[in-house]
C-alpha positions in Angstrom: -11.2 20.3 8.7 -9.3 17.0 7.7 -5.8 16.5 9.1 -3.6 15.5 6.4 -1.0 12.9 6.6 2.5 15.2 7.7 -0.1 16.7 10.3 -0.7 13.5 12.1 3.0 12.2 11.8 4.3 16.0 12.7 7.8 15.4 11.8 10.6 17.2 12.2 12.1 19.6 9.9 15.2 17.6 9.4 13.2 14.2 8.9 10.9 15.5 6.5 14.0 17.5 4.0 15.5 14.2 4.3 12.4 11.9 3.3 12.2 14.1 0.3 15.7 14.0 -1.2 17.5 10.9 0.1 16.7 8.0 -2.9 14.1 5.7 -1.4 13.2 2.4 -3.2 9.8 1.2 -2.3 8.2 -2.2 -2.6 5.1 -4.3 -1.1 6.1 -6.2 1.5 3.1 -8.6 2.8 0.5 -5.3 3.2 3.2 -3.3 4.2 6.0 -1.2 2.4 9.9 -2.1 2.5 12.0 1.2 2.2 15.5 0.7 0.9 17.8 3.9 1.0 19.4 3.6 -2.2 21.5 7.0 -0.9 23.5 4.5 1.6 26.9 3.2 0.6 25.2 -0.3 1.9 21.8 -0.3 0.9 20.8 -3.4 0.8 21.6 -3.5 4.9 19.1 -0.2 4.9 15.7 -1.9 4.6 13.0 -1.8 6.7 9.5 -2.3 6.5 7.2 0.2 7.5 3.7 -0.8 8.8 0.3 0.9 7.2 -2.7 0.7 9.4 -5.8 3.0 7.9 -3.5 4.6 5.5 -1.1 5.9 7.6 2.3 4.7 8.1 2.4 4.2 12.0 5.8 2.1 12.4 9.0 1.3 11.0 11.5 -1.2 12.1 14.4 0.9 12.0 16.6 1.9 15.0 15.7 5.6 14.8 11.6 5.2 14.7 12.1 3.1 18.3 14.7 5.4 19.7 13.7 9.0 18.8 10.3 10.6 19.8 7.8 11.5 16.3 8.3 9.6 12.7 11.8 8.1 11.6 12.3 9.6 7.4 11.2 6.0 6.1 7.3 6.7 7.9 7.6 9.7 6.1 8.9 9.3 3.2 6.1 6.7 2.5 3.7 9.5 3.5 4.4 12.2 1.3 4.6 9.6 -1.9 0.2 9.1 -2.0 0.9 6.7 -4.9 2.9 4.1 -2.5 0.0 4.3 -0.3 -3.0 4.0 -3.0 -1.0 0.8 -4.4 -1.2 -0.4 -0.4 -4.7 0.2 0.2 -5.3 -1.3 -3.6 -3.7 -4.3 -3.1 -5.0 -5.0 0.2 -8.4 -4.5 -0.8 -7.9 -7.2 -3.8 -6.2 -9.6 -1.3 -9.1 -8.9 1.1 -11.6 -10.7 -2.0 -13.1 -6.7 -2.2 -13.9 -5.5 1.2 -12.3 -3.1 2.7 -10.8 -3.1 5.9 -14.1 -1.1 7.9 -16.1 -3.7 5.5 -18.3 -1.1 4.1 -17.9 -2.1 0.4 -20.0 -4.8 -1.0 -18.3 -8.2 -1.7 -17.6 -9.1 -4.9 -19.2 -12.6 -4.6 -22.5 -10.6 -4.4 -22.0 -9.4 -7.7 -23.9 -12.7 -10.0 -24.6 -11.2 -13.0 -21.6 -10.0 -15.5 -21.0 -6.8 -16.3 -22.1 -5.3 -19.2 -18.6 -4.8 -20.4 -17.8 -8.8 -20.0 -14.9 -10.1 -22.3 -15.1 -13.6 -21.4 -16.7 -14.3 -24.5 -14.1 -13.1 -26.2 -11.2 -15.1 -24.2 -12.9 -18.4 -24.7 -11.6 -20.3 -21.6 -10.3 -17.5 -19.8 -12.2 -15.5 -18.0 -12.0 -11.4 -17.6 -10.7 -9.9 -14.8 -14.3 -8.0 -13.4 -15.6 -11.7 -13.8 -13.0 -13.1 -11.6 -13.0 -10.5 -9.1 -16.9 -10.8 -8.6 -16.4 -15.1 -7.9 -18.3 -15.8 -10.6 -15.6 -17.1 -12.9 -12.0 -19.0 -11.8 -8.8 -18.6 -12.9 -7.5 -22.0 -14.9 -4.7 -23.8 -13.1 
């Protein structure tokens, strides 16, 4: 039986009530997520990015994740959104040119012929997205 995500962070009670009710602000930051706790009277100096490795949030550079034994509320508040984390893996996967990080997907670039769904045609000198994923077209500068 598959572990799921709160089963391999095993949080604390406390850490996980306050993952789901303090107001977390979430943005990509290089492959990674920045939390900002928008419940803080100074949030802007409550940021800190939290490191995804195989879908799993396994650091955070906050004080509490490198003081305190098992996941700091930022790890896991990441880990109980799965929309943060499918944008991760999605992005990394499209900054990785289509392969995925065990490299079991085919690269795009071995895709040659277009889709049947193609709408370059249609954009004259622009090509469609599937077209530019695959390397067969370029984005103009």
């Amino acid at each position: 039986m598959s572990r799921t995500l709160l089963d391999r962070l095993d949080p604390t009670n406390r850490v996980l009530k306050r993952a789901q009710y303090e107001a977390f602000a979430f943005a990509l930051f290089d492959g990674d997520v920045q939390v900002r706790n928008e419940s803080h009277l100074d949030p802007e100096n409550h940021e800190y990015r939290v490191t995804i490795q195989d879908g799993l949030p396994v650091a955070c550079e906050c004080p509490a994740d490198e003081t305190y034994d098992g996941p700091c509320k930022h790890r896991v508040a990441v880990a109980i959104r799965p929309r943060v984390l499918e944008v991760v893996a999605t992005v990394r996967i499209v900054a990785d040119s289509g392969r995925t990080v065990n490299d079991q997907s085919i690269p795009p670039e071995s895709e040659s012929e277009p889709p049947e769904n193609c709408d370059c045609a249609k954009l004259a000198d622009f090509p469609c997205w599937e077209c530019v994923r695959a390397g067969r077209r370029e984005l103009p500068d």
